[in-house]
C-alpha positions as CSV (number, residue, x, y, z in Angstrom):
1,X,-9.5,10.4,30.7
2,X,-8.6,11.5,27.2
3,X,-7.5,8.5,25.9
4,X,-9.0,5.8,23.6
5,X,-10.2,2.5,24.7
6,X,-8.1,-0.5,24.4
7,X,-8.6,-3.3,22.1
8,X,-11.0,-6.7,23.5
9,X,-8.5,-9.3,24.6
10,X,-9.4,-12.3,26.6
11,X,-10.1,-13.7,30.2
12,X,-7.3,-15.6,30.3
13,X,-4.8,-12.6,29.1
14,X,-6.3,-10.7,32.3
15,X,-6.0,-13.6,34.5
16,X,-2.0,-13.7,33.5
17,X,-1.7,-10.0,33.4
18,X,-3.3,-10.3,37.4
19,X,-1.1,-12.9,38.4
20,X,1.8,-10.9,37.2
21,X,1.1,-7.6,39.6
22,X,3.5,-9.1,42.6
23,X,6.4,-9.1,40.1
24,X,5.2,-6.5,37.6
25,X,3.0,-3.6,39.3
26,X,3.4,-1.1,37.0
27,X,3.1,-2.6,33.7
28,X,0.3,-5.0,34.7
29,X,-1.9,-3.1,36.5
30,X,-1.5,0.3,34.1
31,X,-2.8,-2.8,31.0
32,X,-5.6,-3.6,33.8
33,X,-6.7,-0.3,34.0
34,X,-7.0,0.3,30.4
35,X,-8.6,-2.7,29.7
36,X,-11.4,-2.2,32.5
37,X,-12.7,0.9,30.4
38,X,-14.4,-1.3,28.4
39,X,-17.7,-3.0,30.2
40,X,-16.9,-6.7,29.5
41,X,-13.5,-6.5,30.6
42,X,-14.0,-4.1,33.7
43,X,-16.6,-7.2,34.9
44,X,-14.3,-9.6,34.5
45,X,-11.6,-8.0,36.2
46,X,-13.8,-7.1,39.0
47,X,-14.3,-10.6,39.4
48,X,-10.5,-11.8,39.7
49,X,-10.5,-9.2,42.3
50,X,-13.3,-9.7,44.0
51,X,-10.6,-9.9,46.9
52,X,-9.4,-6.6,47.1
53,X,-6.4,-6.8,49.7
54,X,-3.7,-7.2,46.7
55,X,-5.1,-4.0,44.9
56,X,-5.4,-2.6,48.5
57,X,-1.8,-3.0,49.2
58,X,-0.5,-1.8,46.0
59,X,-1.9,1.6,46.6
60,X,1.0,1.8,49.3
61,X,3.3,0.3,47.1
62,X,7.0,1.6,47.6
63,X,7.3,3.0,43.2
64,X,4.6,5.9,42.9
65,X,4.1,4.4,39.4
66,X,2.6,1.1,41.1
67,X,0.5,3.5,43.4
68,X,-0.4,5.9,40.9
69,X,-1.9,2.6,38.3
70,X,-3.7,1.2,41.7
71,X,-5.6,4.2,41.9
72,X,-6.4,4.5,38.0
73,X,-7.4,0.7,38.3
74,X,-9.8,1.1,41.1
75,X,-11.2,4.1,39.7
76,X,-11.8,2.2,36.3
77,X,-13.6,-0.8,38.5
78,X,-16.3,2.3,40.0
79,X,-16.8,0.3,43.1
80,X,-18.3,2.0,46.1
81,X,-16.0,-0.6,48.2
82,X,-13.4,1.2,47.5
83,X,-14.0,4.7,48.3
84,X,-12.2,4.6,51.9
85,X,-9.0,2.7,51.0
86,X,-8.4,5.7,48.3
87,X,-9.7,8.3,50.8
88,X,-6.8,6.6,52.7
89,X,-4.7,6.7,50.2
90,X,-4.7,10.6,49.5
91,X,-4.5,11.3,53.0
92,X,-0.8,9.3,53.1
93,X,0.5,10.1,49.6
94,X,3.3,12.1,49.3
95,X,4.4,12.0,45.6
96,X,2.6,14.8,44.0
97,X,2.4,13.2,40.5
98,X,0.1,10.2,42.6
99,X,-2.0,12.3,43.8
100,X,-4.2,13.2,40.4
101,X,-4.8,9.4,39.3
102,X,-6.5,9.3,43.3
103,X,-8.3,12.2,42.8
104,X,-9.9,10.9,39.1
105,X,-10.6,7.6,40.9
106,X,-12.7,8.9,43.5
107,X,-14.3,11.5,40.9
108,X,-15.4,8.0,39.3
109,X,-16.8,6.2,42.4
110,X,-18.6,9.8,43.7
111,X,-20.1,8.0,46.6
112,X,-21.2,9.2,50.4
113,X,-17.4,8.4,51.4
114,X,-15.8,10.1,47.6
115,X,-17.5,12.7,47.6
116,X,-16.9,14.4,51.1
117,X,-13.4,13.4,50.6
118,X,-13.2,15.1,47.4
119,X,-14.9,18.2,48.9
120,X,-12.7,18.4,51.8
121,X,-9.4,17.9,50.2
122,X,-7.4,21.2,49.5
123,X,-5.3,21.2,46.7
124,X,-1.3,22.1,47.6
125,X,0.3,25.3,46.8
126,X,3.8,24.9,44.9
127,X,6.5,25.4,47.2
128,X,9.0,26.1,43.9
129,X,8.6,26.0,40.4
130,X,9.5,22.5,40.1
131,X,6.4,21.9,41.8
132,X,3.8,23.9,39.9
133,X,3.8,21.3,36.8
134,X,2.6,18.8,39.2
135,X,0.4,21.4,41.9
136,X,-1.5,22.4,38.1
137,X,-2.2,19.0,38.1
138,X,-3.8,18.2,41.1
139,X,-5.8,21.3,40.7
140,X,-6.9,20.1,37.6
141,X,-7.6,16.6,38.8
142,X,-9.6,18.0,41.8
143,X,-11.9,20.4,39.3
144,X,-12.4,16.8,37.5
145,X,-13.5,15.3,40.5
146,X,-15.7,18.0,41.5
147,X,-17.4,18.1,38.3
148,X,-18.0,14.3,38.7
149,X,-19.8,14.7,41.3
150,X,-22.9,15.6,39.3
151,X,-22.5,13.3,36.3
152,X,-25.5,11.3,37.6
153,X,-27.7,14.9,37.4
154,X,-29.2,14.4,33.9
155,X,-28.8,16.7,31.1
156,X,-31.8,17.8,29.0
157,X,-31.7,15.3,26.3
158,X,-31.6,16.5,23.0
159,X,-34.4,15.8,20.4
160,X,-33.6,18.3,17.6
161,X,-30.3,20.7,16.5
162,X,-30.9,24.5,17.4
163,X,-30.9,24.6,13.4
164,X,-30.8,21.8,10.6
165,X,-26.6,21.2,10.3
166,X,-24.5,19.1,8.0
167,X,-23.9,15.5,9.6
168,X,-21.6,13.2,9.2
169,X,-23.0,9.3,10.6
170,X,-19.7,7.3,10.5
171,X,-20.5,3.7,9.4
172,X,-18.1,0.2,10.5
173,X,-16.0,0.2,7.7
174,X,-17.5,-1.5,4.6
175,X,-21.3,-0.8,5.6
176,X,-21.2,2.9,4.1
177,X,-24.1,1.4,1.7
178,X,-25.6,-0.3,4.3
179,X,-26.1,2.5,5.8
180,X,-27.3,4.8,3.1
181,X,-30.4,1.8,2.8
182,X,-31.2,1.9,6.3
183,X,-31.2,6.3,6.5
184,X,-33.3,6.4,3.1
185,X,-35.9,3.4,4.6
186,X,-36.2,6.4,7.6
187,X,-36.6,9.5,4.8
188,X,-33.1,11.1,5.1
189,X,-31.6,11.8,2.0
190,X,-27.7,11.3,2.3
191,X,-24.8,11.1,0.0
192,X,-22.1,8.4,0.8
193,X,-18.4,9.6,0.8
194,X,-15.2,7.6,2.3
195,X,-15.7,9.2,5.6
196,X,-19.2,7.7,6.3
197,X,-22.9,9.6,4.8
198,X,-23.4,13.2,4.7
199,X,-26.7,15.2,5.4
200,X,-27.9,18.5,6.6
201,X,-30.4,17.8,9.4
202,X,-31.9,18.8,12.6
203,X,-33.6,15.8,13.5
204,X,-30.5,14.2,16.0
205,X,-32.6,11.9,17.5
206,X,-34.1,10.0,14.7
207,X,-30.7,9.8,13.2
208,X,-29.2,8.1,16.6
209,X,-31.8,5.4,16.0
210,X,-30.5,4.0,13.0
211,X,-28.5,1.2,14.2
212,X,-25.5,0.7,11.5
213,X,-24.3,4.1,12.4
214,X,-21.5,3.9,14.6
215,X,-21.7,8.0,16.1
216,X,-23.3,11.4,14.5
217,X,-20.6,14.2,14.2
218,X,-20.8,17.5,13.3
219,X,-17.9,18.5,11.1
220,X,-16.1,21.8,12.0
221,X,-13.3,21.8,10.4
222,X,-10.7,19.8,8.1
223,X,-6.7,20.1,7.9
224,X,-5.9,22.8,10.1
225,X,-2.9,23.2,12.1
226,X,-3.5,21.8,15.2
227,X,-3.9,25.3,17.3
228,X,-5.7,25.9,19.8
229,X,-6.9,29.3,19.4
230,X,-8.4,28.6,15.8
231,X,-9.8,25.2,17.3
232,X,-11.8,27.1,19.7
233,X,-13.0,29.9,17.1
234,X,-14.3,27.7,14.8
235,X,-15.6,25.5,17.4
236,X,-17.6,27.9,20.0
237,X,-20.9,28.5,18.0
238,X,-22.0,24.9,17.4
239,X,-20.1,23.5,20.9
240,X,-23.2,22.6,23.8
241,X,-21.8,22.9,27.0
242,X,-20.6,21.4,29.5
243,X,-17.7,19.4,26.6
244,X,-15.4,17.2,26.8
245,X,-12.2,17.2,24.7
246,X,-11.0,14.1,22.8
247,X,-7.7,14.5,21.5
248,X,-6.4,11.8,19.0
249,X,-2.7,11.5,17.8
250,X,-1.3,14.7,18.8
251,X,2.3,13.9,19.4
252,X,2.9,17.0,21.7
253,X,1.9,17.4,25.5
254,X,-1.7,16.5,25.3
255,X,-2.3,17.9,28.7
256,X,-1.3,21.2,27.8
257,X,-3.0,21.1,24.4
258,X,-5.9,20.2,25.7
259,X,-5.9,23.0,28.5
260,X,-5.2,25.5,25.7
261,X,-8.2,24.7,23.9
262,X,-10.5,24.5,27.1
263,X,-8.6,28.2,28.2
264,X,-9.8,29.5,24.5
265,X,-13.0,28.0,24.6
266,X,-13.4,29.8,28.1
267,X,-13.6,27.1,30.3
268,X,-16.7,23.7,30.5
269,X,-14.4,20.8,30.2
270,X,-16.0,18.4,32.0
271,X,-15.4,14.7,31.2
272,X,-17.6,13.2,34.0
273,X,-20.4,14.9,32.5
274,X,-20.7,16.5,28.9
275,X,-23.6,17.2,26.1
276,X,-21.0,17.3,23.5
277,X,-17.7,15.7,22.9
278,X,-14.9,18.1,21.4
279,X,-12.9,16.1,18.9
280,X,-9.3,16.9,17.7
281,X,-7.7,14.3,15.1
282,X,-4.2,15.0,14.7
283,X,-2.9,14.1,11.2
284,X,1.1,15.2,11.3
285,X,1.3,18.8,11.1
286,X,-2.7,19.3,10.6
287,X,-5.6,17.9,12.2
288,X,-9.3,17.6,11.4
289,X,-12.0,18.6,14.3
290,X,-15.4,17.3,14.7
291,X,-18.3,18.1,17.3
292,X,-20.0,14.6,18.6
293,X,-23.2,15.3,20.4
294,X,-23.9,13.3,23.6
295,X,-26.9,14.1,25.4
296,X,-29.1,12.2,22.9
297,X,-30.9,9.1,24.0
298,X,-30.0,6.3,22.2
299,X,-32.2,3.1,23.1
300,X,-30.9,1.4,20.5
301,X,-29.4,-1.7,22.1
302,X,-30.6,-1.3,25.4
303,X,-31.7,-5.0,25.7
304,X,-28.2,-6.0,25.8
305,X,-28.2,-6.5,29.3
306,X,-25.0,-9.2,29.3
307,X,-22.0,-9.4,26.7
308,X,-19.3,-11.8,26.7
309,X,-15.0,-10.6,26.0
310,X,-15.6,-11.2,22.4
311,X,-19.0,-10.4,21.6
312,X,-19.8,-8.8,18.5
313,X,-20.5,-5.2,18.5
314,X,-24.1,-4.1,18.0
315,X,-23.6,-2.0,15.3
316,X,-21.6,-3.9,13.3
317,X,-24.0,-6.8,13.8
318,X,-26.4,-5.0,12.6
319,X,-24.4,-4.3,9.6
320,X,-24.1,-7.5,9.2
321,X,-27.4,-8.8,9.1
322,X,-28.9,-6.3,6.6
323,X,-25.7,-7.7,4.2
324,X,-26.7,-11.5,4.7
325,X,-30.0,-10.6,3.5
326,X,-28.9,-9.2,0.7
327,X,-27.7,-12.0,-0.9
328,X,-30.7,-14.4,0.3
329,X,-33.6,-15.0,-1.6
330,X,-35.8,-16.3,0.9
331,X,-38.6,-14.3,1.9
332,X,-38.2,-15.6,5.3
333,X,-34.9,-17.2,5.4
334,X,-34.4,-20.0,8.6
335,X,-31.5,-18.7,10.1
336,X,-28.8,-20.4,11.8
337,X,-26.0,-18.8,14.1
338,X,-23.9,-21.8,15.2
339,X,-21.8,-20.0,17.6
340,X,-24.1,-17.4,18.7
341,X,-22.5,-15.8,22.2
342,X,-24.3,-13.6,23.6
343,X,-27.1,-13.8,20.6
344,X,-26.7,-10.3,19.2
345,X,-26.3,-11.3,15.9
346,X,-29.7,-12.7,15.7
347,X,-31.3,-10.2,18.0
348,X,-30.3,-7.5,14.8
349,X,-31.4,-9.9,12.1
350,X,-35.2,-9.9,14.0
351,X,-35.0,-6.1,13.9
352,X,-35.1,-6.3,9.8
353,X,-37.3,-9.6,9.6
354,X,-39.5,-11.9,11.6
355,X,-38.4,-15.4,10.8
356,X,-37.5,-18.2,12.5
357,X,-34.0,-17.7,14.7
358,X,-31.9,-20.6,16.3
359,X,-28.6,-20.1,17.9
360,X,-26.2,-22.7,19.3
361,X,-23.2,-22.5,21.5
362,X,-21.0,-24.5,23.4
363,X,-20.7,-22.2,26.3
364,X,-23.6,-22.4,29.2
365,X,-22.9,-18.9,30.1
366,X,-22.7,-17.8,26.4
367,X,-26.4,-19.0,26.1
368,X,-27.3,-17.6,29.9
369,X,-26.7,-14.2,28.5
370,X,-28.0,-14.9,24.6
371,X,-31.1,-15.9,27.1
372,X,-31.3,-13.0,29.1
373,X,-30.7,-10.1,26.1
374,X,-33.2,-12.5,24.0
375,X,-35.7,-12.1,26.7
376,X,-35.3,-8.1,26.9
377,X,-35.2,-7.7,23.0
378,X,-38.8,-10.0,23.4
379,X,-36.8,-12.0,20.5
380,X,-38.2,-15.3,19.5
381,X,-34.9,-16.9,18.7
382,X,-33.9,-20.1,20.3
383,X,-30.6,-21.7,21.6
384,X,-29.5,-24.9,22.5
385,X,-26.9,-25.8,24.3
386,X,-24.6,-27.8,21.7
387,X,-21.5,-28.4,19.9
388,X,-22.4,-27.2,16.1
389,X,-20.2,-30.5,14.8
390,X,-23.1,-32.5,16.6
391,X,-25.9,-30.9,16.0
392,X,-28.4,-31.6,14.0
393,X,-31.3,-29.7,12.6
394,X,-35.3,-31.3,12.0
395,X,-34.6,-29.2,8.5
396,X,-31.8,-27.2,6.4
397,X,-31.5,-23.7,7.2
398,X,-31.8,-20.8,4.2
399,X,-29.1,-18.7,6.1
400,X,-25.9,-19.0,8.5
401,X,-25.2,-15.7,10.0
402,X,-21.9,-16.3,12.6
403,X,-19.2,-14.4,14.2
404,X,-16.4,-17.4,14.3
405,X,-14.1,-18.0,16.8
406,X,-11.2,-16.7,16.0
407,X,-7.5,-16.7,18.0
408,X,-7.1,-13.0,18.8
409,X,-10.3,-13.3,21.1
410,X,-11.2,-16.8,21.8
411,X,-9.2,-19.6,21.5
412,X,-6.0,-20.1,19.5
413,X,-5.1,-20.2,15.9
414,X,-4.2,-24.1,16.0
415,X,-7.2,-25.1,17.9
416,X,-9.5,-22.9,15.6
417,X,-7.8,-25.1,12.6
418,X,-9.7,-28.2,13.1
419,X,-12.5,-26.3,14.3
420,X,-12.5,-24.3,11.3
421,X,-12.2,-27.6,8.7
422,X,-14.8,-29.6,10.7
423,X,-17.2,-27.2,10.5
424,X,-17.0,-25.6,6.7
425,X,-17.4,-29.6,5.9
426,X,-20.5,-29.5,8.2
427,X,-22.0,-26.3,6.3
428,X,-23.5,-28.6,3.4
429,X,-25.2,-30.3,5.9
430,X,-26.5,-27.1,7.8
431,X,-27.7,-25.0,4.3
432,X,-30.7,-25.7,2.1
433,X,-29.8,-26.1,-1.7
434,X,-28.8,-22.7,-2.4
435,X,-28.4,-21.5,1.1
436,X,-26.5,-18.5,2.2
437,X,-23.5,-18.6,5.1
438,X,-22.1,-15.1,5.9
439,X,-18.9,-15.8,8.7
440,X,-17.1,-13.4,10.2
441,X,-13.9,-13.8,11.5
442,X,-9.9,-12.8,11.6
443,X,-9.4,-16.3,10.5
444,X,-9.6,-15.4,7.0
445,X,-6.8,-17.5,5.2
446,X,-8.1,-20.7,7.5
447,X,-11.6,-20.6,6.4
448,X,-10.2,-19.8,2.6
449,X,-8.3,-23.0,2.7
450,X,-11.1,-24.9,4.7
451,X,-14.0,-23.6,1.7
452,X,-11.4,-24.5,-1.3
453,X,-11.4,-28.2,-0.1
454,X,-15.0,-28.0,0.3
455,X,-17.1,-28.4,-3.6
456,X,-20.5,-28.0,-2.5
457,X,-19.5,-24.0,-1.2
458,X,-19.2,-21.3,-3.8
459,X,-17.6,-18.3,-2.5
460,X,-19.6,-15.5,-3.6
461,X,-18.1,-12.1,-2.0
462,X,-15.5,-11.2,0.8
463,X,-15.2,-8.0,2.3
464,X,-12.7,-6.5,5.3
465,X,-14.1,-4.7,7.7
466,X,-12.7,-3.2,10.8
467,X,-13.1,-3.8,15.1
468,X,-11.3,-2.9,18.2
469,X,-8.2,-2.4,15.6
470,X,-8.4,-5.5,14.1
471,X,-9.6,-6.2,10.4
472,X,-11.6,-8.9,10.1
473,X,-13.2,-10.4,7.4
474,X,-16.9,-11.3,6.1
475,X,-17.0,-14.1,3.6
476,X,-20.2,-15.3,2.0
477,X,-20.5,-18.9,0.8
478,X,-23.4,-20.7,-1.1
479,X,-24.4,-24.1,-1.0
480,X,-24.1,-25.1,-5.1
């Protein structure tokens, strides 16, 4: 429950990884389970299982790896549904080192059916002390699922800091001046570093409203050896509890790190339910520690009711849009996003302007959920249900804002390349004289080659940026 979440990947790559479960248990289903920890993926997975017997039978599985990855999988999933064939489960299992991932998953379901399991079960006393590694971590696993069992009981959210505290608000890399704009247009004075903007504040709330920040932390402490006693010291006076501890590239046991620090700290690790996430960043032999409150509301996107595998991240869209209309005259600018998803993109550009919004897709269910989060957002944007290379506009637009396809999500790289050419020849068509397109995409060196064969577009900036652990880029072209 410490670990970071897994890059996007596609609906096919989890349809194959599926299929591959008979002959591959352990591999594919521990990939399934850390792919379902992100929303969009966990759906889809749900859906090529909405027939649970294979996941059913693999929690009886002769390898206790294939067992023990079942059980993360369905706790990922957090379907009711599967509460009793779990509960089953850790009333058969014999392997202790199973017995935890059964535990967490029922922690994460904390129905009726979980939760009287959870509260009945007795954790094991080590018959020898080649047991007590794996006894400590049932124990520990049961505690979890116990805790878990009130995540749904609110904490008090949290308006203001007990006292004004220096902030760090951590940017999408390459928006650090985006950024800066949005938190002076609020009245927070900030300095920009390479770590995102700095500012001494109390007023949390207001800062987790400003959508191109990507998380508020508090910093504690920079390039100290990585121990737990001096972790907890420097942590305890600014650390709301209950906490949970996030531990990034420690190369050591994490499990016993990460007990040390809780033991120092006194206890409150609680990772169903937490007001402040404890941060360790290991950097070789020192590491950097940062507090990231949690308990304060942040209704920033809440009209994204739907998202597709590779939509576009809020945050970053929002990013985005304030940089298109940077370099667009246009008081007003028509604005075009010719493979719109999920509509997001637009959605963020309405939050900064009120101007006329049209998105096109090629997908149906792309547009059913650009439809849906349009209709929460009460956006005025409209989408049609096209293929960009045939449409074609009453008038020129001022600005195309896009997040391309691009091979690493959707599609391929050779069937993005005549994509890619067919539509930089169509952008002429698509921009006023003078008009703006900003694209994102990974496909940078295709859309390069596509623009240079292309004399009405003028490139006028490229940047990288950085999602999911890819870098893509955002290149802006102007119609001469």
């Amino acid at each position: 429950m410490h670990n970071q979440p897994e890059s996007t990947v596609t609906e096919q790559e989890l349809r194959s990884l599926a299929a591959a479960i008979p002959a591959e248990p352990v591999t594919a289903l521990s990939s399934l389970a850390a792919y379902a920890k992100k929303r969009a993926q966990r759906e889809i997975i749900d859906r090529l299982f909405a027939d649970r017997a294979l996941l059913y039978a693999m929690l009886s599985a002769p390898e206790p790896k294939a067992r023990k990855n079942a059980a993360r999988l369905l706790g990922a999933l957090e379907q009711p549904r599967d509460a009793q064939a779990l509960v089953a489960a850790l009333q058969t299992e014999t392997t202790r080192f199973v017995v935890p991932s059964i535990l967490l998953a029922l922690g994460a379901i904390a129905n009726q059916t979980a939760s009287e399991a959870i509260r009945s079960y007795v954790p094991p006393t080590a018959a020898d002390e080649t047991e007590e590694k794996h006894i400590l971590e049932i124990r520990e696993a049961h505690g979890k699922a116990l805790a878990a069992l009130s995540r749904d009981i609110p904490l008090p959210p949290r308006v203001r800091l007990a006292a004004p505290m220096e902030l760090l608000l951590v940017p999408p890399e390459g928006f650090g001046s985006i950024l800066q704009k949005e938190a002076a247009a609020k009245g927070f004075q900030a300095t920009l570093q390479p770590d995102g903007l700095h500012l001494v504040s109390d007023r949390i709330q207001a800062l987790q409203e400003l959508r191109c920040a990507q998380e508020i932390l508090l910093p504690v402490a920079s390039s100290i050896p990585p121990d737990a006693a001096q972790i907890a010291s420097l942590a305890a006076t600014a650390l709301t509890r209950p906490y949970r501890i996030e531990l990034r590239e420690y190369g050591g046991d994490r499990a016993a790190f990460i007990r040390a620090v809780s033991s120092a700290l006194g206890g409150g690790d609680n990772p169903s339910r937490y007001a402040d996430e404890l941060r360790i960043v290991c950097k070789g032999a020192v590491c950097d520690v940062f507090i990231r409150p949690k308990d304060v509301p942040d209704a920033r996107f809440l009209y994204r009711k739907r998202a597709l595998p590779a939509s576009i991240h809020p945050v970053l869209a929002a990013c985005l849009a304030r940089y298109a209309l940077s370099f667009v005259s246009s008081a007003r600018p028509r604005t075009l996003d010719p493979f719109c998803g999920s509509g997001t993109l637009l959605i963020e550009l309405e939050r900064v302007i009120s101007t006329a919004l049209i998105g096109v897709d090629v997908s149906e269910r792309a547009l059913d959920a650009a439809r849906e989060n349009a209709a929460a957002a009460h956006s005025a944007a409209r989408f049609v249900h096209k293929d960009i290379l045939k449409f074609e506009p009453r008038e020129p637009f001022d600005l195309v804002l896009t997040n391309m396809p691009f091979g690493n999500r959707v599609g391929t790289h050779s069937a993005n390349e005549p994509l890619y050419r067919d539509f930089v020849h169509t952008l002429p068509k698509l921009l006023a004289p003078g008009g703006v397109a900003v694209l994102y995409t990974m496909e940078h060196k295709l859309l390069t080659a596509c623009v240079r064969k292309e004399p009405a577009l003028t490139m006028l900036a490229e940047m990288v940026t950085e999602a999911g652990g890819l870098n893509p880029r955002v290149t802006v072209l102007k119609r001469k």
